[in-house]
C-alpha positions in Angstrom: 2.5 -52.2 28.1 -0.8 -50.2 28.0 1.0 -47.1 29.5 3.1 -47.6 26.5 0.5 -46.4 23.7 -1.0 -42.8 25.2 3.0 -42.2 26.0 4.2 -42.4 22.0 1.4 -40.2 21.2 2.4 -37.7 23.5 5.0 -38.0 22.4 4.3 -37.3 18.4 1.6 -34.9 19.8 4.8 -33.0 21.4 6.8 -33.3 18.1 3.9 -32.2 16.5 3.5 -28.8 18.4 6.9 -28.7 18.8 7.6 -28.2 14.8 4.4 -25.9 14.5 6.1 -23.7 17.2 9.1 -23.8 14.5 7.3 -23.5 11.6 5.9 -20.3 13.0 9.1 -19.3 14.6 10.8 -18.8 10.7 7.5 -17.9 8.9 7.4 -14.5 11.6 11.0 -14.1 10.4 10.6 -14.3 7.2 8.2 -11.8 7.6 9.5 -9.5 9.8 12.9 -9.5 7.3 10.9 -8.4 4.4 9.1 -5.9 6.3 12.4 -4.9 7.4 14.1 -4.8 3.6 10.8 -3.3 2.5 11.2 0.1 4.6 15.4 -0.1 4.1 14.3 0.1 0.2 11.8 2.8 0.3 14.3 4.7 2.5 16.6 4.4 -0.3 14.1 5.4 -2.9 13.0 8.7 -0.6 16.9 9.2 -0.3 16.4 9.2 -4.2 13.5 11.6 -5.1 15.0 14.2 -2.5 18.0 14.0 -4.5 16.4 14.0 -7.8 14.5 17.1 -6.5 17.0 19.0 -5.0 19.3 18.3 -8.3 15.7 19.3 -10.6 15.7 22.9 -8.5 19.2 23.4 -8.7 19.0 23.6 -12.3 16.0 25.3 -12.2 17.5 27.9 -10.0 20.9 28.3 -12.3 18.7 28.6 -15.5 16.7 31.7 -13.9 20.4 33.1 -12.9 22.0 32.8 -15.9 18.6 33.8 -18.0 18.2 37.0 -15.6 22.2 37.9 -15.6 22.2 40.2 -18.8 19.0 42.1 -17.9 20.4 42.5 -14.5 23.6 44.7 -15.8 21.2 47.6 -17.4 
């Protein structure tokens, strides 16, 4: 019956570890997920600004082509 005391509290020591393991387990997770969603976002947003860009000069460019056209003709 005296063996029976340190065993329990092994026992909830074990539990106890057990969870914190767990508890650890989902909060490096969690974290690596946003990280994750974090750089998928700012891909997007990169994706974005190159396009935005790319669609800025492209206007840019026609402006100067269609400005220049006439004088180009002389």
């Amino acid at each position: 019956s005296s063996h029976f005391v340190p065993d329990k509290v092994e026992d909830i020591r074990k539990n106890i570890v057990s969870q914190q393991l767990l508890n650890g387990t989902l909060i490096a997770n969690k974290l690596f997920n946003e990280q994750r969603k974090s750089e998928k976002e700012r891909r997007k947003n990169e994706r974005k600004q190159e396009s935005k860009a790319a669609k800025t000069l492209s206007a840019i460019l026609l402006a100067f082509i269609i400005t220049w056209t006439p004088y180009n003709g002389e």
